[in-house]
Phi, psi and omega in degrees: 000295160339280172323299191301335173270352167294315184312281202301325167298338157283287157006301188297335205277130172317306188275351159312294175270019186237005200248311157323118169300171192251325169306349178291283185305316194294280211326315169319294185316292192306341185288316167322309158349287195287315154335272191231102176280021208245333164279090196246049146321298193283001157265346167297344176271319181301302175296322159321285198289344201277335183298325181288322175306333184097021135333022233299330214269310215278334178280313175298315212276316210266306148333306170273332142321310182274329174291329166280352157273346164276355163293299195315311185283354177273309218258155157273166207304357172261002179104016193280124185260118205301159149314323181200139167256164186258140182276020180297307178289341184276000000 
């Protein structure tokens, strides 16, 4: 987990991610992904880029991946929205 937030956090830093080709980067990013889909830095670094690349359809698809596992971690198995969240879950 660690490793994965040094990773995205370097990505975020401008000169970092500007010394890098971006044909470089998405794929790291989808690995990471794929790692821990519960970590959602590196999709926020995924949708910046692929949004810059002109990707239109590929950002939304990713977006939306993510909001449904973190939905997945709130609500209960009927969609149910808890009372209150703890601030562990936020």
């Amino acid at each position: 987990m660690r490793k994965i937030q040094i990773c995205s956090i370097l990505i975020k830093s401008s000169n970092f991610a500007d010394s890098i080709p971006q044909f470089l980067i998405i794929p790291r990013l989808k690995k990471l992904i794929q790692k821990d889909s519960t970590y959602f830095e590196p999709y926020n670094s995924l949708v910046d880029l692929l949004m810059l690349s002109g990707k239109e359809s590929d950002p939304i698809g990713y977006i939306n991946q993510a909001f449904r596992r973190e939905l997945s971690r709130i609500v209960d198995k009927n969609g149910n929205w808890p009372d209150g969240l703890k601030w562990s879950i936020i």
